[in-house]
DSSP file (Angstrom, degrees, kcal/mol; ACC not computed):
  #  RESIDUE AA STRUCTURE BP1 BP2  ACC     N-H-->O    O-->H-N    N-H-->O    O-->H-N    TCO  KAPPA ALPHA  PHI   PSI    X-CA   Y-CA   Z-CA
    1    1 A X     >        0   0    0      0, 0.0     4,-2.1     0, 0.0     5,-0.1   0.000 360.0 360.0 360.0 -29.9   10.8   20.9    0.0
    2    2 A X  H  >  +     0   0    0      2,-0.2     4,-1.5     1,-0.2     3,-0.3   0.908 360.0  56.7 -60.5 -47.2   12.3   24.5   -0.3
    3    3 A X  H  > S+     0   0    0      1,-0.2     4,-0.9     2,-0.2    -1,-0.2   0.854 115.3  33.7 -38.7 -68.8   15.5   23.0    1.0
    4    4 A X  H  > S+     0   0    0      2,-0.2     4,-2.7     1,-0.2    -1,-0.2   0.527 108.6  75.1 -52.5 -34.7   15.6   20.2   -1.8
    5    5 A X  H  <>S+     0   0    0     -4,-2.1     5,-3.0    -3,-0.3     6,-0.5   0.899 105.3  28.3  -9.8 -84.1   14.1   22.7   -4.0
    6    6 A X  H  <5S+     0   0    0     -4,-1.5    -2,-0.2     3,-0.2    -3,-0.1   0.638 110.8  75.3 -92.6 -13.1   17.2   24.7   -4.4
    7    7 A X  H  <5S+     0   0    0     -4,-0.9    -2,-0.2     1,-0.2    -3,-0.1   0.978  95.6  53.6 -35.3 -84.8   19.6   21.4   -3.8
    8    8 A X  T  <5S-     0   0    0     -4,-2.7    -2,-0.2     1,-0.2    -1,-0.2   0.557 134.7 -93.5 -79.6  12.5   18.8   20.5   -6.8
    9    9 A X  T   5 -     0   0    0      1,-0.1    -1,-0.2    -4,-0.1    -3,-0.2   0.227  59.3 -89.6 129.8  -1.3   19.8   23.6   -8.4
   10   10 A X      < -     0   0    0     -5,-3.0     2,-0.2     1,-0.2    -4,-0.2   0.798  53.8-167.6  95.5   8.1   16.1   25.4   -8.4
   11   11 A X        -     0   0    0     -6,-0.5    -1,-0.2     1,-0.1    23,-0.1  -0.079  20.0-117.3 -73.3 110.3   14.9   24.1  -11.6
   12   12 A X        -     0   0    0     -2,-0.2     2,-0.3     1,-0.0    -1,-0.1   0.090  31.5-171.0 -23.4 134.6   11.5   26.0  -13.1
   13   13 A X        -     0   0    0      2,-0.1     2,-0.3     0, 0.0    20,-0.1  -0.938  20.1-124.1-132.8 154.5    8.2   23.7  -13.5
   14   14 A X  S    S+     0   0    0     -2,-0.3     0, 0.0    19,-0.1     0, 0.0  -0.696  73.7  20.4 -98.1 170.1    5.1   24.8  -15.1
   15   15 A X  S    S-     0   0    0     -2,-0.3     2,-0.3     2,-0.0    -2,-0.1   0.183  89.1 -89.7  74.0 167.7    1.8   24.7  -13.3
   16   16 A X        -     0   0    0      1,-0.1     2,-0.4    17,-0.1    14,-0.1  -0.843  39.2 -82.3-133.3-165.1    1.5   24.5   -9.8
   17   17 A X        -     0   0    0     12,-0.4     3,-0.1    -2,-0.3    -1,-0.1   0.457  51.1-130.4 -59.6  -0.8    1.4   21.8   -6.8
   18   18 A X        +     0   0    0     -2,-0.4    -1,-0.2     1,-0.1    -2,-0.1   0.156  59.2 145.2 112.3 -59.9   -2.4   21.1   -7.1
   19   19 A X        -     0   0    0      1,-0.1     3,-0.2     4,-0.0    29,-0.2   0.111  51.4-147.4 -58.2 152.8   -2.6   21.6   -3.6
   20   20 A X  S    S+     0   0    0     27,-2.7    28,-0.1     1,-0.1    -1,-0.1   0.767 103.7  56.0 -83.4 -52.5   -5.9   23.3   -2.3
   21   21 A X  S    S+     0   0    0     26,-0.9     2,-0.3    -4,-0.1    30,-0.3   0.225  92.1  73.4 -59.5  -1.0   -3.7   24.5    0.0
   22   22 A X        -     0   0    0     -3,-0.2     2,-0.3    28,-0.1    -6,-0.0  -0.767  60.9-146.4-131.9 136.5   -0.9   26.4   -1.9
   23   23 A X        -     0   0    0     -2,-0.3     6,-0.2    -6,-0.0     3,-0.2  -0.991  19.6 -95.1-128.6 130.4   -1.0   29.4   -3.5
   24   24 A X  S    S+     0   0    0     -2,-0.3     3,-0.1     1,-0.3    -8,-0.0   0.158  95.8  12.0  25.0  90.6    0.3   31.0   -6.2
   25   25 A X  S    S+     0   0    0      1,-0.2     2,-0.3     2,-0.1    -1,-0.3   0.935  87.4 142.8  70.4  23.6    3.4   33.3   -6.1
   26   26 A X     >  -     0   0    0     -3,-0.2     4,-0.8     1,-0.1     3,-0.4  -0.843  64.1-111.1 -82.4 157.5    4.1   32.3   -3.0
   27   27 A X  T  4 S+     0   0    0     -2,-0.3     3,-0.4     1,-0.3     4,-0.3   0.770 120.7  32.2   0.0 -80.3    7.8   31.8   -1.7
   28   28 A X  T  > S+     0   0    0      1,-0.2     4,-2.6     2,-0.1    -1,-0.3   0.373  94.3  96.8 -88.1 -13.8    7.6   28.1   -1.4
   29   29 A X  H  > S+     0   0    0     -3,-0.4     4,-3.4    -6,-0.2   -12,-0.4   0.849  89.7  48.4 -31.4 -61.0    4.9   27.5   -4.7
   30   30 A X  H  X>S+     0   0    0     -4,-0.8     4,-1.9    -3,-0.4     5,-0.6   0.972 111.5  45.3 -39.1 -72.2    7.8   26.8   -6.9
   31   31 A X  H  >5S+     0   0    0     -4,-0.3     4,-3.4     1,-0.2     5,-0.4   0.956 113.0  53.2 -47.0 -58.7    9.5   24.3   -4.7
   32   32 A X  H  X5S+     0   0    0     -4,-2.6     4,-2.2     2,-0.2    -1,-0.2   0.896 109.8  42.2 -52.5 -43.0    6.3   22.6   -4.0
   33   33 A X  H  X5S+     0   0    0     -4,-3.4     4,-0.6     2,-0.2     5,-0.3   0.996 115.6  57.1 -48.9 -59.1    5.1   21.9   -7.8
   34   34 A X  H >X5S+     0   0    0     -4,-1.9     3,-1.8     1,-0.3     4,-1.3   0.825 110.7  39.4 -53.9 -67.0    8.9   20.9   -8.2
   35   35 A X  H 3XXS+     0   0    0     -4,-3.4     5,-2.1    -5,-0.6     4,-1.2   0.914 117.3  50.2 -69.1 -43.5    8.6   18.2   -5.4
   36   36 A X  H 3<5S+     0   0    0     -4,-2.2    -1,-0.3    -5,-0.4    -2,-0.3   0.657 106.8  52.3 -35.5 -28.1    5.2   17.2   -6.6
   37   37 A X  H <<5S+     0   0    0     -3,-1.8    -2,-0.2    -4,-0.6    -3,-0.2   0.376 117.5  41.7-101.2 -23.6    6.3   16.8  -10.3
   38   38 A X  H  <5S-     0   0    0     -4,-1.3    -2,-0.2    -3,-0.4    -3,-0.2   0.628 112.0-124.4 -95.8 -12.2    9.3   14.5   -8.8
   39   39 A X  T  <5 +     0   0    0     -4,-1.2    -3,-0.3    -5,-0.3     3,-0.2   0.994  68.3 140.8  63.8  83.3    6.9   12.8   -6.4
   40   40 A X  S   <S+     0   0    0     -5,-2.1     2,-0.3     1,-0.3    -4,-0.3   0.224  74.0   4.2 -61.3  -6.7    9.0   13.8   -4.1
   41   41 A X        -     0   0    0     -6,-1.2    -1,-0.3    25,-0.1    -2,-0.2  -0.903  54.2-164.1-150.6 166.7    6.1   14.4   -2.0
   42   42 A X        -     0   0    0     -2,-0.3     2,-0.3     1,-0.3     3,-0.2   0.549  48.2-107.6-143.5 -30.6    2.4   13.9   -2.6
   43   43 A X        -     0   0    0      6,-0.1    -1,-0.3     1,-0.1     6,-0.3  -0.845  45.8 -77.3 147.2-156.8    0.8   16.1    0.2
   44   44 A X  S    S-     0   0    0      4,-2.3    -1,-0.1     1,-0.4     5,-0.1   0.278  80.9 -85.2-130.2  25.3   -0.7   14.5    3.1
   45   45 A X  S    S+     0   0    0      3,-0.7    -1,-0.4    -3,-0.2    -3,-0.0  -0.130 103.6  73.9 102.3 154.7   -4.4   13.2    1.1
   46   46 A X  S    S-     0   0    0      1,-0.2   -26,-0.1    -3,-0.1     3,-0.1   0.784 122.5 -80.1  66.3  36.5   -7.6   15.3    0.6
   47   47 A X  S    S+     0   0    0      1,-0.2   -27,-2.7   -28,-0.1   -26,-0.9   0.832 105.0 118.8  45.0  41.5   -5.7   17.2   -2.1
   48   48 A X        -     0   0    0    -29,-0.2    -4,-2.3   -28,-0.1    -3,-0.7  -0.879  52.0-159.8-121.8 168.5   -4.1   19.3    0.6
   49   49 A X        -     0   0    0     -2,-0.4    -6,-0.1    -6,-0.3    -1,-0.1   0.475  43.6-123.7-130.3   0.5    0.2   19.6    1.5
   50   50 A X    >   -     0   0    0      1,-0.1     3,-2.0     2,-0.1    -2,-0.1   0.904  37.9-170.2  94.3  21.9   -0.6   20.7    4.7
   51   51 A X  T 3  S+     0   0    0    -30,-0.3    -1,-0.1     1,-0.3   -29,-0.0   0.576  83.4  32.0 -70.3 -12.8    1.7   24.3    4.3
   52   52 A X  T 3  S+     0   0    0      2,-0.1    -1,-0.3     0, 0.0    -2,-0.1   0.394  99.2 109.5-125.5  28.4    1.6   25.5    7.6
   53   53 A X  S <  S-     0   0    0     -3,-2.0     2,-0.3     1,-0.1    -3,-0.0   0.131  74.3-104.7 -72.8-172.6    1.6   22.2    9.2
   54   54 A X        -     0   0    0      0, 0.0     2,-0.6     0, 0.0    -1,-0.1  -0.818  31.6-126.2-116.6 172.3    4.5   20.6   11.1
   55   55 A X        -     0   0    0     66,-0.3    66,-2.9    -2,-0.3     3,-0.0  -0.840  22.9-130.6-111.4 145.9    6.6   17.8    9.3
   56   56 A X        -     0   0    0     -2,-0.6    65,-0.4    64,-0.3     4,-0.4   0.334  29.7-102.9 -55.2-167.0    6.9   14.3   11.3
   57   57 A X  S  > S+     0   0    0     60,-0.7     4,-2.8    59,-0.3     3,-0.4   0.737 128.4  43.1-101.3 -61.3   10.5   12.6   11.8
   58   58 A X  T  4 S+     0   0    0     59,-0.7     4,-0.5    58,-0.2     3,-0.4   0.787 103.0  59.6 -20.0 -72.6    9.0   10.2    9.0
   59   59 A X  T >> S+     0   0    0     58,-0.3     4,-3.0     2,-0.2     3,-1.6   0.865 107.8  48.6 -23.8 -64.0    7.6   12.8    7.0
   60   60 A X  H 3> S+     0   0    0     -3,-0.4     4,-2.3    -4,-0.4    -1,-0.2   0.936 116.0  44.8 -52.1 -55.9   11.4   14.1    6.8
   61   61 A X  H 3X S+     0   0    0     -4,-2.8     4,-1.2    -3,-0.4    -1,-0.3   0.656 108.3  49.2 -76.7  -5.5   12.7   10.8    5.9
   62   62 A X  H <> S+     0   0    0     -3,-1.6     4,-0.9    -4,-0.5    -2,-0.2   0.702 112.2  53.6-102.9 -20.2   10.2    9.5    3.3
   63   63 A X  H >X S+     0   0    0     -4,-3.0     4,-4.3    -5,-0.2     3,-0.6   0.947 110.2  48.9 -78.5 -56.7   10.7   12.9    1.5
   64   64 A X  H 3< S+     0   0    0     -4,-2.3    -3,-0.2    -5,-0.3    -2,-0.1   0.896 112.0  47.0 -32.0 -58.7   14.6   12.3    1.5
   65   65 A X  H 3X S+     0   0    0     -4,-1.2     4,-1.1     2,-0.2    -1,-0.2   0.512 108.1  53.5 -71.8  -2.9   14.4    9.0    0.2
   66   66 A X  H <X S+     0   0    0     -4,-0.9     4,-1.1    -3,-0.6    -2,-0.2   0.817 114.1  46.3 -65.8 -45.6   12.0   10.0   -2.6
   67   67 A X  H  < S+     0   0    0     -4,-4.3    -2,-0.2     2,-0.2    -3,-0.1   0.420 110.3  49.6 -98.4  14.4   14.5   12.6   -3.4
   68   68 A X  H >>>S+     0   0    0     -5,-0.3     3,-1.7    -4,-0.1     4,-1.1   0.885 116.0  47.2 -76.7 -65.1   17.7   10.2   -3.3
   69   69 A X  H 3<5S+     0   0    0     -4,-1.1    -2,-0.2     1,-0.3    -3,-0.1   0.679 109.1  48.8 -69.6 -23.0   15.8    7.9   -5.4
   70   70 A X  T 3<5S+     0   0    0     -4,-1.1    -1,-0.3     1,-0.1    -3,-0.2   0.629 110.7  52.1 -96.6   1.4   14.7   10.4   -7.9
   71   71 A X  T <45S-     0   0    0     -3,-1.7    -2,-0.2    -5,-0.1    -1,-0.1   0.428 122.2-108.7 -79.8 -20.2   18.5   11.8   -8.1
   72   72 A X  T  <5 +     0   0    0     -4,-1.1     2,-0.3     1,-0.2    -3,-0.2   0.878  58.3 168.4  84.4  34.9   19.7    7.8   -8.8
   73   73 A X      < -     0   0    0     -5,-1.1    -1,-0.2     1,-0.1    -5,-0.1  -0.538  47.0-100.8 -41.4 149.1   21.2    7.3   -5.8
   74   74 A X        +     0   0    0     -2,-0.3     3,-0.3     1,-0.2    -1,-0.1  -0.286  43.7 179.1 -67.8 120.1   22.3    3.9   -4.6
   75   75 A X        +     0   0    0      1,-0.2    -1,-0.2    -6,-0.1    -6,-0.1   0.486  39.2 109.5-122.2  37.7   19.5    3.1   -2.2
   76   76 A X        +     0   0    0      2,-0.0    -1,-0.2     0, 0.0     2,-0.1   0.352  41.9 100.6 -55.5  -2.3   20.3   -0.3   -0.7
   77   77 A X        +     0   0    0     -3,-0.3     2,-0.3    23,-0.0    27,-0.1  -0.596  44.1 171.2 -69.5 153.5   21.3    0.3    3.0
   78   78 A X        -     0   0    0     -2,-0.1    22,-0.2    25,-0.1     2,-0.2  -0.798  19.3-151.1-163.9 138.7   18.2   -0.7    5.0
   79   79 A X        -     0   0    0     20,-1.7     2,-0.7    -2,-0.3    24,-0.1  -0.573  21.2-108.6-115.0 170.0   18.8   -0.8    8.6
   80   80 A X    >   -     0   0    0     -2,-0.2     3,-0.7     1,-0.2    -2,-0.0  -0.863  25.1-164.4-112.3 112.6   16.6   -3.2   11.2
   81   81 A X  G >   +     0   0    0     -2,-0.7     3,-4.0     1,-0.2     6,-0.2   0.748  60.8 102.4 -69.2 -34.0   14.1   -0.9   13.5
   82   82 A X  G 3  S+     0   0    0      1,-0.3    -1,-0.2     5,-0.1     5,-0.1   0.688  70.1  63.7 -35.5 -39.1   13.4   -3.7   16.2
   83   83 A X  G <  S+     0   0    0     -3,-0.7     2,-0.6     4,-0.1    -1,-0.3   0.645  88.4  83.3 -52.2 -19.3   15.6   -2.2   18.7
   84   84 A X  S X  S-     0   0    0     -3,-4.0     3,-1.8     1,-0.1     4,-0.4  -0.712  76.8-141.5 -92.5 121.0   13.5    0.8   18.8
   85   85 A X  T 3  S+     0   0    0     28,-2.8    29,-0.2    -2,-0.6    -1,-0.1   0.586  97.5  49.5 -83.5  13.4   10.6    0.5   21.0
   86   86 A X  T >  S+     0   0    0     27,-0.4     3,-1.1    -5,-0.1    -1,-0.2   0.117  70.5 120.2-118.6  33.3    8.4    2.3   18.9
   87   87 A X  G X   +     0   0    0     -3,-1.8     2,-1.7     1,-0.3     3,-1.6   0.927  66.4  65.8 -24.2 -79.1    9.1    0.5   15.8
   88   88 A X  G 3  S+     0   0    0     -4,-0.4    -1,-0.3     1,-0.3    -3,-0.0   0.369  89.5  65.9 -47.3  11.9    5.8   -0.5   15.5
   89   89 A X  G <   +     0   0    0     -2,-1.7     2,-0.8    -3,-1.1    -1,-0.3   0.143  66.3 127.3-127.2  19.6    4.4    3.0   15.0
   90   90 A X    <   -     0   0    0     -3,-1.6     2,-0.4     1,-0.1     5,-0.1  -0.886  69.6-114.5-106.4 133.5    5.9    3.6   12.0
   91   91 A X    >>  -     0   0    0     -2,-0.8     3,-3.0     1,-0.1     2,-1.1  -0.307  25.3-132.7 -55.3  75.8    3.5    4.7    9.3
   92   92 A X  T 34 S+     0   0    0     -2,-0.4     4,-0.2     1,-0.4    -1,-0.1   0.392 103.8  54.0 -31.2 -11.4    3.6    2.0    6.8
   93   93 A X  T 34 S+     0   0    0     -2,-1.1    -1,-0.4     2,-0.1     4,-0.2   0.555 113.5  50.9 -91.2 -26.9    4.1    4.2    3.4
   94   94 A X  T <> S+     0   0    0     -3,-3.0     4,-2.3     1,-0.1    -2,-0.2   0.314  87.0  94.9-131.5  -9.4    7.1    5.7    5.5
   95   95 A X  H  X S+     0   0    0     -4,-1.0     4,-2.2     2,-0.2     5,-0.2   0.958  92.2  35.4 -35.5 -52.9    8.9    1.9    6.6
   96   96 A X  H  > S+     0   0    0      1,-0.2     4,-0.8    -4,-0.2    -1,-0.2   0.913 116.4  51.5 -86.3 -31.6   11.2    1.7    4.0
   97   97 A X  H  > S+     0   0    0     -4,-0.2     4,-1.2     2,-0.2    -1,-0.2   0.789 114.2  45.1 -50.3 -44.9   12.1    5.3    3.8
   98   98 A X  H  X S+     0   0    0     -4,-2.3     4,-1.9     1,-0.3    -2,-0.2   0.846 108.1  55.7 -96.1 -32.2   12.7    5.4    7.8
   99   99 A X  H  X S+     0   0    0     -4,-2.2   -20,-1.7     1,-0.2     4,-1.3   0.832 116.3  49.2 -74.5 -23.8   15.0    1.8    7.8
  100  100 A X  H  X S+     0   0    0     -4,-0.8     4,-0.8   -22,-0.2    -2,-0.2   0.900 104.1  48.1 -13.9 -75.7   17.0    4.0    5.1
  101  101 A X  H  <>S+     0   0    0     -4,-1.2     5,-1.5     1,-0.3     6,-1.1   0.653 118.4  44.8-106.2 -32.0   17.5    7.1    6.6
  102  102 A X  H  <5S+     0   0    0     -4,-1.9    -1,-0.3     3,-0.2    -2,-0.2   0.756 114.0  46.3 -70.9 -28.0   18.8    5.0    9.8
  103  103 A X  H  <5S+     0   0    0     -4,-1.3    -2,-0.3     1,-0.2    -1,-0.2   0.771 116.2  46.3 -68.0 -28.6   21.0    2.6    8.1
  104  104 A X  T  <5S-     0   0    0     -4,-0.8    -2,-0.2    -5,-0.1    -1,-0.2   0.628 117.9-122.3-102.9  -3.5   22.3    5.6    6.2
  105  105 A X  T   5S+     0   0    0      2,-0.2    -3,-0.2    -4,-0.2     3,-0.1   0.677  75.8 117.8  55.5  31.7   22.6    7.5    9.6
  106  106 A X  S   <S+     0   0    0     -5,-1.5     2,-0.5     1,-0.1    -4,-0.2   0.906  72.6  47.2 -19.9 -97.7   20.5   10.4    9.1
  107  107 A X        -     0   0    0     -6,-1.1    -2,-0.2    -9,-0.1     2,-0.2  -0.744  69.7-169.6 -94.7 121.0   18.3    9.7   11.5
  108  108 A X        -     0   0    0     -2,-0.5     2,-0.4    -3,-0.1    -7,-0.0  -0.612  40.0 -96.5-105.7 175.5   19.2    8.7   15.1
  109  109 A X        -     0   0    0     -2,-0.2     6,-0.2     1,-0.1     7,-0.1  -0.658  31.9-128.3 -87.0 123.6   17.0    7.4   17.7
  110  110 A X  S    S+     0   0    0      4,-1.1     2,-0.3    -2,-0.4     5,-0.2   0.770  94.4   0.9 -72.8 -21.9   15.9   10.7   20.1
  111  111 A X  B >  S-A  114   0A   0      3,-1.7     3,-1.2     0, 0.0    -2,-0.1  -0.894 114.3 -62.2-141.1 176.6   17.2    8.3   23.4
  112  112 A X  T 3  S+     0   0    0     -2,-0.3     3,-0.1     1,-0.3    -3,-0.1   0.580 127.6   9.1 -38.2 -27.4   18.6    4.9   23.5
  113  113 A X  T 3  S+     0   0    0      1,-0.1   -28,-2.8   -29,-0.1     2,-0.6   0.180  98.8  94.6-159.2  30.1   15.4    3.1   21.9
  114  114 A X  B <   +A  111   0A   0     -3,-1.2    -3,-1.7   -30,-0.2    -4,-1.1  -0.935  36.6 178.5-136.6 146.5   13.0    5.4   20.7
  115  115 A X        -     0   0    0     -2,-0.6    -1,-0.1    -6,-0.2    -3,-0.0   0.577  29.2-147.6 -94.6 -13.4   13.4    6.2   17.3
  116  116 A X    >   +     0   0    0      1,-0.1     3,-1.4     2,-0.1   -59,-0.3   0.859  24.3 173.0  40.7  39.9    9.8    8.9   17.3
  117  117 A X  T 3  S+     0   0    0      1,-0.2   -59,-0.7   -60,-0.1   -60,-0.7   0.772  73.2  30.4 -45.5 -23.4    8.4    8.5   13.8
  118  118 A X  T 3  S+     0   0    0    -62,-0.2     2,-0.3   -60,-0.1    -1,-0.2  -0.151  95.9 100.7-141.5  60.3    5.5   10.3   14.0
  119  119 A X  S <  S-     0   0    0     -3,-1.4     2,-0.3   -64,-0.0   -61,-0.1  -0.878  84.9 -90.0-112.0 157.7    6.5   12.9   16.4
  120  120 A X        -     0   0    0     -2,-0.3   -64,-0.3   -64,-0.1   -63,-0.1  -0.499  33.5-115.2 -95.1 154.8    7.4   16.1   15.0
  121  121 A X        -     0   0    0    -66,-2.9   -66,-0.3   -65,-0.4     2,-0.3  -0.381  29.3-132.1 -79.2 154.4   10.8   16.8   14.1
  122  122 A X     >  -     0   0    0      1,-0.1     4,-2.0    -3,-0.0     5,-0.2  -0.570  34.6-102.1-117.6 143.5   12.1   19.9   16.5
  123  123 A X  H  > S+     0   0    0     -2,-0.3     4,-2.6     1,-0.2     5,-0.4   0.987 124.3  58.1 -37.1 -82.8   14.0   22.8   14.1
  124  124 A X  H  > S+     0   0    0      1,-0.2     4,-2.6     2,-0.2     3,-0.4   0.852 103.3  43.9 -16.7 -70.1   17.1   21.1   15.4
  125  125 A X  H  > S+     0   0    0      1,-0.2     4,-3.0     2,-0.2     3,-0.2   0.959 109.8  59.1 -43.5 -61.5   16.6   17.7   14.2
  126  126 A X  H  X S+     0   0    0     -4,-2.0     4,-1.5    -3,-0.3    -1,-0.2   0.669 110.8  42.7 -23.6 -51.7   15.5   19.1   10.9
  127  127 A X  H  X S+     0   0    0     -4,-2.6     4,-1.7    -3,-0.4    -1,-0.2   0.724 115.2  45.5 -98.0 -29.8   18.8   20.8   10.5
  128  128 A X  H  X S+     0   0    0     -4,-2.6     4,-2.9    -5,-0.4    -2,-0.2   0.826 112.3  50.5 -57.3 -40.0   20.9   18.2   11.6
  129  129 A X  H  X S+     0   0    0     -4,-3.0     4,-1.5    -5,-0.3    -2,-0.2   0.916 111.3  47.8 -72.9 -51.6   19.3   16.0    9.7
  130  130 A X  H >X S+     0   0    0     -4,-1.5     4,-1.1     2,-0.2     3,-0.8   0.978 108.8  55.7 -16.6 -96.8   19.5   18.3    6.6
  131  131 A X  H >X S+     0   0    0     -4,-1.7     4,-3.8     2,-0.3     3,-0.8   0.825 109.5  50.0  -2.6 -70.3   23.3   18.7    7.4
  132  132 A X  H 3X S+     0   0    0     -4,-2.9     4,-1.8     1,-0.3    -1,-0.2   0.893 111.3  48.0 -41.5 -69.0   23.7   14.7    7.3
  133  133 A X  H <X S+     0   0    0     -4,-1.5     4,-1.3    -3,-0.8    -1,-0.3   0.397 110.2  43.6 -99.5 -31.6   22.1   14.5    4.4
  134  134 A X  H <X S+     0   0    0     -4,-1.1     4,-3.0    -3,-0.8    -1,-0.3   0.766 116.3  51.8 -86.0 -41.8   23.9   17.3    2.0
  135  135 A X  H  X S+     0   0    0     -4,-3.8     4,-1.4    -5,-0.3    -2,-0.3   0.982 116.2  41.0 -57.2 -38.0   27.4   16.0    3.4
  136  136 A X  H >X S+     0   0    0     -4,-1.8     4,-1.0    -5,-0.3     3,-0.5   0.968 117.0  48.1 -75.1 -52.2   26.1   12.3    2.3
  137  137 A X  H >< S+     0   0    0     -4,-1.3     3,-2.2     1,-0.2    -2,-0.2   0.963 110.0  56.4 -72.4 -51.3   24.6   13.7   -1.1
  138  138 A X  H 3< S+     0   0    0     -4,-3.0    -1,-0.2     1,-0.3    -2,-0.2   0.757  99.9  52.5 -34.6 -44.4   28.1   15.7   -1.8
  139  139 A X  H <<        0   0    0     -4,-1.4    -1,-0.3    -3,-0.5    -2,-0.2   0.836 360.0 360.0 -63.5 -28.0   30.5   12.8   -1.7
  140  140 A X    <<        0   0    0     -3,-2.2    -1,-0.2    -4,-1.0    -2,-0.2   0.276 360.0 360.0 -67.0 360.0   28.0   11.3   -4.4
């Protein structure tokens, strides 16, 4: 969310994220009200966000498309998962987000037919995925 944070230019919020888990005058405190206050995230339940947790390949993509859609981007690509043989393991709150972020090419499949949705995304991925995703939001 720190990432997105300062995409969209860093902009101050009052109060902070809620979270049980977030404190105050930390780094990332800012970014996290911010993306809470856009719903760009909602935490992961039990009023926690889960700050030193690791984020999923899902995770990564339903927070992207929250924050496409809360910039007004066009989000009508939606790509068809069936070819991935772990399709079926995708997180239903994170479906529509993850056929997105693959039509939109974002997110590739980690071999020929599995797509990993709720494996966690490796630094790499993260940053590529990032990368995609600023080049895509720049032409905009």
């Amino acid at each position: 969310v720190t990432v997105l944070h300062r995409l969209d230019g860093g902009p101050a919020v009052s109060g902070n994220a809620g979270y049980g888990d977030v404190k105050s005058g930390q780094w990332y405190s800012q970014a996290v009200a911010w993306a809470t206050e856009t719903r760009v995230i909602s935490g992961i339940g039990g009023g926690l966000f889960d700050t030193n947790g690791n984020i999923t390949r899902e995770q990564l993509a339903a927070m992207l498309w929250r924050y496409a859609s809360y910039k007004g981007y066009t989000m009508g690509d939606s790509a068809d998962l069936s070819a991935y043989s772990d399709s079926g393991s995708i997180s239903g709150w994170a479906a529509d987000a993850m056929r997105w972020a693959v039509a939109e090419g974002l997110i590739n499949g980690r071999t020929g037919d599995v797509l990993a949705p709720v494996s966690t995304a490796t630094r790499a991925e993260v940053a590529a995925i990032m990368k995609r995703f600023v080049e895509k939001e720049r032409l905009l």
